[in-house]
N, C-alpha and C positions, 0 to 999 in steps of 0.2 A: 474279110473284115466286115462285122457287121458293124448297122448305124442304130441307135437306140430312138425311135421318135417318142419326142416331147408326148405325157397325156395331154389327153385333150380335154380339158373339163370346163365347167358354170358354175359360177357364184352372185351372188349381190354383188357383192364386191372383191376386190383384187386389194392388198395391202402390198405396196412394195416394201421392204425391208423391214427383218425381224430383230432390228433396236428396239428400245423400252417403247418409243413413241409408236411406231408401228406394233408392237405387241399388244401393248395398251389398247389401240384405236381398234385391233379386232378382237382382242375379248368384249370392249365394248360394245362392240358391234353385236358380235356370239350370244353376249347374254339381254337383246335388243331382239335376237330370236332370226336375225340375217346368218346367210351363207356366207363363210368370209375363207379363201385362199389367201396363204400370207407363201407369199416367193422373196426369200432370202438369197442373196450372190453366196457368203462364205458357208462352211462348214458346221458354222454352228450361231444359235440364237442371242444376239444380247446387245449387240453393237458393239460403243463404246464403254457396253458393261462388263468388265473380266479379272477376270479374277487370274492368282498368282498362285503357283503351288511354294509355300516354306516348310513342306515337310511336313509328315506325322498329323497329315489332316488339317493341317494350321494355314491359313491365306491372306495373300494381302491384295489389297486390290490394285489393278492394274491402270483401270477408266476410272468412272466417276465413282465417290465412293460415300462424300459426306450429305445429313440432310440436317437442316436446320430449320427450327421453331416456328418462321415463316413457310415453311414447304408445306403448307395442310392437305395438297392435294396428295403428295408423294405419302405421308402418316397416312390417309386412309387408305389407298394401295396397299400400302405393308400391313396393314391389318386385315382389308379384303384377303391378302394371301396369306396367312398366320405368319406370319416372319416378325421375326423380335429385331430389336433395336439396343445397343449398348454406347451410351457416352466416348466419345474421343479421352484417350486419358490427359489430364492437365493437371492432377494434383501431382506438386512439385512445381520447381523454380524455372523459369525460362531464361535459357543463355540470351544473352546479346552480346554481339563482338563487333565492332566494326574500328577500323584503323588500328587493331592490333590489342587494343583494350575488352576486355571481357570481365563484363559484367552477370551477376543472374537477378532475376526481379519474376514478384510475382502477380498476380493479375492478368489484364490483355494488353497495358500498355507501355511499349519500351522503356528503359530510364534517358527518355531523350536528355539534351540541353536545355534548358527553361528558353532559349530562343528558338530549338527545331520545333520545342514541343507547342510555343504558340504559333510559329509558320504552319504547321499542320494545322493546328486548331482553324487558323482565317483561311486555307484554301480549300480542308474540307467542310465548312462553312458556306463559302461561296460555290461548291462543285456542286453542294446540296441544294443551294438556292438555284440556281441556275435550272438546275435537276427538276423540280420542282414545277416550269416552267413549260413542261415537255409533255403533250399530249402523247398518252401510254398508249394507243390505238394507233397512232397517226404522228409519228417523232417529227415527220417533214414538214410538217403543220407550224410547227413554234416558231414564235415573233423573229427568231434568230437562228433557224433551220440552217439556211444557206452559209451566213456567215460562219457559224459552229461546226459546218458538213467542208466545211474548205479549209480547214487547218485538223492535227491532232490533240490528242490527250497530250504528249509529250510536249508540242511545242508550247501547252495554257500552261504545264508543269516547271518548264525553264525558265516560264516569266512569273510565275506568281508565285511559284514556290523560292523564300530569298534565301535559307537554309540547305545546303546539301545535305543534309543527315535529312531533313521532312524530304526531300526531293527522293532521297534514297528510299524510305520509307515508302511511298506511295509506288515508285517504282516496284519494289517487291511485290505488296499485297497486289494492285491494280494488276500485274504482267500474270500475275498466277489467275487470276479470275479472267483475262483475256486470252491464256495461253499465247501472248506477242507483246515485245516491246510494246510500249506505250506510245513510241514513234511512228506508230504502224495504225493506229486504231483511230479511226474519227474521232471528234471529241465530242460531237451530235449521240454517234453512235457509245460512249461513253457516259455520258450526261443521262440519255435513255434506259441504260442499265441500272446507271445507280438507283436512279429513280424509282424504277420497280421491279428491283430486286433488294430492297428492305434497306439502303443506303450505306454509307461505306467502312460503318463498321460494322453492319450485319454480312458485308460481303467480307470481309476480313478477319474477323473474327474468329475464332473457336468457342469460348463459352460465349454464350447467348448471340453467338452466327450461326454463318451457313454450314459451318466445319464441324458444328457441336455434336453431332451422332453420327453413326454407323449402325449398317447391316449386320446381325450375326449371320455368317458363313459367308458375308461380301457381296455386294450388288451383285453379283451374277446368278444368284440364286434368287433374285426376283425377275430375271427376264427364265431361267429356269423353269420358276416355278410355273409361269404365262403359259411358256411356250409345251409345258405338262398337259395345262388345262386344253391349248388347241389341240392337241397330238398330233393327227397326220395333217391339218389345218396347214403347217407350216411343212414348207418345202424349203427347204437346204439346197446350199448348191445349185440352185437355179438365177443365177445374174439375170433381169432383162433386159431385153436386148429391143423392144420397140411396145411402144403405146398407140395405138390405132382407133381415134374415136368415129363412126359412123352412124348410119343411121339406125344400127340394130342394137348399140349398145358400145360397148369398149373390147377391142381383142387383145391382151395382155402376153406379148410371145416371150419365151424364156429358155433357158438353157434345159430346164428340166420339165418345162407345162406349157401349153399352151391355153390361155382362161379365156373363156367367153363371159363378160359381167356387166352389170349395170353402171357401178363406177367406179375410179378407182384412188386410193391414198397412197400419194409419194410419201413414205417416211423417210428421206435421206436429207442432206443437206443440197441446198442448189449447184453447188458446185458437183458433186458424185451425181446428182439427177443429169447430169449433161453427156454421161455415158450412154443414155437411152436416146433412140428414134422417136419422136413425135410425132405420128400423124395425123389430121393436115400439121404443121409446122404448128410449135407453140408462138403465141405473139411476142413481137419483137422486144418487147422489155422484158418480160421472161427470158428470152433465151439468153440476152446481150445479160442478164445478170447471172444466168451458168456459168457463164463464160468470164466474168471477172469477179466470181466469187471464188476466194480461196480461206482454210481454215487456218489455224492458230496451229504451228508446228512443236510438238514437246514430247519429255518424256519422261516416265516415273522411275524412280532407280531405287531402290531397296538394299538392305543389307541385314539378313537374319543373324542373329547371336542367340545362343543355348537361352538366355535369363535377358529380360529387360533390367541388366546393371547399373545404368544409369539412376534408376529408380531408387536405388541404396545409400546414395549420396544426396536425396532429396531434390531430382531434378524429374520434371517430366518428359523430357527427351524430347522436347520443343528447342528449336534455335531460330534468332533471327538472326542474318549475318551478311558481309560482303565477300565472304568466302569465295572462288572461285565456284563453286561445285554446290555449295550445302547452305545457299540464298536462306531458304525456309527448309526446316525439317521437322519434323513431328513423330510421334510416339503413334506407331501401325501394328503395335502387337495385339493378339488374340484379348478377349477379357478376361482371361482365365491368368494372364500372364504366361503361358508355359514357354512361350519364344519370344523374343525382345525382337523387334523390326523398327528401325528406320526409314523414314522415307524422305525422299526429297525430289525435286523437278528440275529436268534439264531440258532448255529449248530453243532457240537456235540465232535469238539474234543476241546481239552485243550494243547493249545501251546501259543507261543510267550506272553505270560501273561494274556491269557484269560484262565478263568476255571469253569465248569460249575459240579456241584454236580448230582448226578443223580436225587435226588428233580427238582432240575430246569429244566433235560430234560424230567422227566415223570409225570410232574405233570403241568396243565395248570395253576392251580389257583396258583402255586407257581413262576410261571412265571410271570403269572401279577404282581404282587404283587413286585416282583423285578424290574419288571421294570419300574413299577410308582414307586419305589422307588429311582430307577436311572434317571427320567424325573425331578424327586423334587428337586434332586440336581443339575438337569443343569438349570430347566428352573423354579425353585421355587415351595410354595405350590399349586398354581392354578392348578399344572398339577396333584395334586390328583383329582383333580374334575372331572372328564370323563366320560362320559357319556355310551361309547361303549368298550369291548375289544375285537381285533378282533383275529387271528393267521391264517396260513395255513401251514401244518407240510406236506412236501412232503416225509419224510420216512414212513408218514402212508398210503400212496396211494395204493391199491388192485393192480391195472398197472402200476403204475407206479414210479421204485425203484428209487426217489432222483432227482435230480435236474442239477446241471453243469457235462458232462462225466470225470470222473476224471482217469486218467492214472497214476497209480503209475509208478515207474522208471520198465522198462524192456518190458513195453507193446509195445510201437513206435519203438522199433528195432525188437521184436521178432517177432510181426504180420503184419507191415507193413502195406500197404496197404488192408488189411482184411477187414476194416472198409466200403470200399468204391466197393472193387472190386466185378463185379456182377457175380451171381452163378450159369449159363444157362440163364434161363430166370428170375431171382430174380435181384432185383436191389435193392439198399439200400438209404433212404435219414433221414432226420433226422440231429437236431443242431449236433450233434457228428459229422458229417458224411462230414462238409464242411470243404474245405483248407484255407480258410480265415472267421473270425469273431466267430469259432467256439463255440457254447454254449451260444450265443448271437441268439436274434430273427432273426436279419440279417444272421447268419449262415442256421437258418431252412430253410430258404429263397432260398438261394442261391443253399443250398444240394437240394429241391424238383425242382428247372429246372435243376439242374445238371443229377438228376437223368431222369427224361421228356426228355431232349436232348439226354442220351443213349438210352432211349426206342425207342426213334422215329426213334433215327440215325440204330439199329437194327432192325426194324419194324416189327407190333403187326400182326400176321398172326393169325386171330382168327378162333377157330375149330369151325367146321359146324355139 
């Protein structure tokens, strides 16, 4: 049996993980005129960005997929790389169902009750003023850090919101922008987001939100096109396995390389950063926050049909609902229309009136099954007819645990800036890791020059 050893090579820098943020922070680097090694754990380039085969060349995305009008740094990206953009479709009516009742309405906003509709109006009023409040550098900082970092979103939502129908509502849009109940999420660390991430109907939104465009050929062909431009830059299949700062620089050991560099960029989330050896040890609120940071569990579930039919009856294959299965769904087909897709999110807790049996989280066929069950009843029998079902389950990923960073109450005051702050020569970037749009594609973005701009401004003294 032979043993394969790791190469042994030099760079400026070492990039761990070939997500958008890491992709980004070494072409930026690349075209800065530095040597940049980028060491990837899986098989292939993109992260959270992937994309879904529906046949006949046609895809829907798996990870992240929408960018909206506030993302300017993501729009210059996609045009650094020539990649076009096409509108989410929304012309046509939007179902709403909830208690049995099914309604369609057009615009972005429900046909609530004139009572849900003004209890929503005063809490997201108040979530915004609050919001407002919150230094976007430094959240722990605000007059009301502590008291805001010791309770959740959900429990300010059981008390201010007096409407179940607004309570239902905010639970939808908020859980899909947190990937977690809303029982689960600081309300610091809530309050923070809305704040700067363009407030809470741009985070909710489809036309004039965050939902409003898509990638032609799917985000994944923008970590594609990156990981083109580095070629053999980026190593696959190489997990790290330890970080070792000394006096000659950083030694970066890895399943497939071993790198000698000046210094190096985490692009993962803190919680998957805690798979690596530190040496000397990183400091103690670093680590203690690896260790109790966990992501946002969910997953995309698709169903391809020959034609977007929906469309025929003047609907835009949008639903909002209390459905079991089909919360939020939206129109995922191609712009060409040649394939009708559906999509909708399943994730794993049981709050605000959604609830999921462990059947439905561990079982795929039981999945489908419910939710062409729930497409039947929004959008008739045609939607049993499907041709494809697709899913992508981000708690099952080997690298990588989940999906949106989710900060239970007590993380944003105890750690502070942990997240960001760099450890010698370690630097951190990653959607977690940005002060505005966090968790958003636009976040990754913005965290990989954030983190490029420290490298540089500390400069990469590579050992000889």
């Amino acid at each position: 049996m032979t043993t394969t050893m790791p190469a042994q090579l030099t760079a400026d820098v070492v990039v761990v993980g070939a997500g958008l943020s890491g992709l980004v922070a070494a072409r930026r680097l690349v075209q800065q005129g530095h040597s940049v090694v980028v060491l990837e754990a899986d098989d292939r380039a993109g992260g959270r960005l992937y994309n879904l085969d529906a046949g006949d060349g046609v895809i829907s995305e798996g990870g992240g997929q929408w960018v909206g009008k506030l993302h300017t740094r993501m729009f210059e990206l996609l045009e650094e790389l020539g990649l076009k953009t096409f509108p989410t479709h929304i012309e046509g009516k939007t179902i709403y169902l909830r208690r049995g009742k099914r309604r369609t309405f057009g615009g972005t906003i429900p046909p609530l009750g004139p009572v849900a509709l003004l209890d929503f109006a005063q809490a997201q009023f108040r979530l915004e003023r609050m919001a407002a409040t919150i230094p976007a550098e430094a959240p722990w900082r605000a007059r009301k850090a502590a008291e805001w970092d010791s309770t959740t979103l959900g429990h300010w939502l059981d008390k201010h919101c007096r409407s179940a129908e607004a309570r239902h509502l905010f639970e939808l849009g908020l859980s899909l922008v947190f990937a977690e109940s809303s029982s689960q999420v600081s309300l610091l660390k809530a309050l923070h987001q809305i704040g700067t991430s363009g407030g809470v109907e741009f985070m909710m939104n489809t036309a004039d939100g965050a939902q409003e465009t898509r990638v032609a050929g799917g985000t994944q062909a923008v970590a594609d096109a990156i990981a083109a431009e580095l070629g053999d830059r980026v190593r696959l299949g190489s997990p790290v396995t330890s970080i070792e700062q000394d006096g000659r620089g950083v030694l970066v050991r890895s399943a497939g390389a071993e790198v000698r560099c000046g210094r190096v960029i985490v692009a993962m989330t803190p919680g998957d950063a805690d798979r690596i050896d530190f040496l000397p040890p990183l400091p103690t609120r670093r680590a203690k926050l690896q260790r109790v940071w966990r992501n946002g569990g969910e997953r995309k579930v698709c169903l391809v049909y020959r034609r977007p039919f929906w469309r025929e009856r003047g609907l835009n294959g949008s639903a909002v609902t209390d459905l079991p299965i089909a919360h939020y769904v939206v129109d995922n087909s191609p712009p060409d229309g040649s394939k009708g897709i559906l999509l909708a999110f399943i994730g794993t807790a049981a709050s605000g009136g959604f609830h999921w049996d462990d059947t439905i989280l561990d079982d795929e066929e039981a999945r489908r099954d419910a939710f062409v069950k729930d497409l039947v009843e929004l959008f008739g029998p045609q939607a049993r007819d499907f041709e494809q079902y697709l899913e992508k389950s981000w708690i099952a990923e080997p690298w990588i645990s989940g999906v949106a960073g989710l900060r239970t109450p007590g993380v944003l005051t105890n750690y502070t800036d942990a997240t960001t702050a760099a450890v010698g020569r370690v630097h951190w970037a990653g959607a977690e890791t940005s002060a505005e749009f966090e968790s958003y594609m636009e976040g990754a973005v913005r965290a990989a020059e954030r983190a490029v701009a420290e490298v540089v401004a500390q400069g990469v003294d590579v050992p000889r």
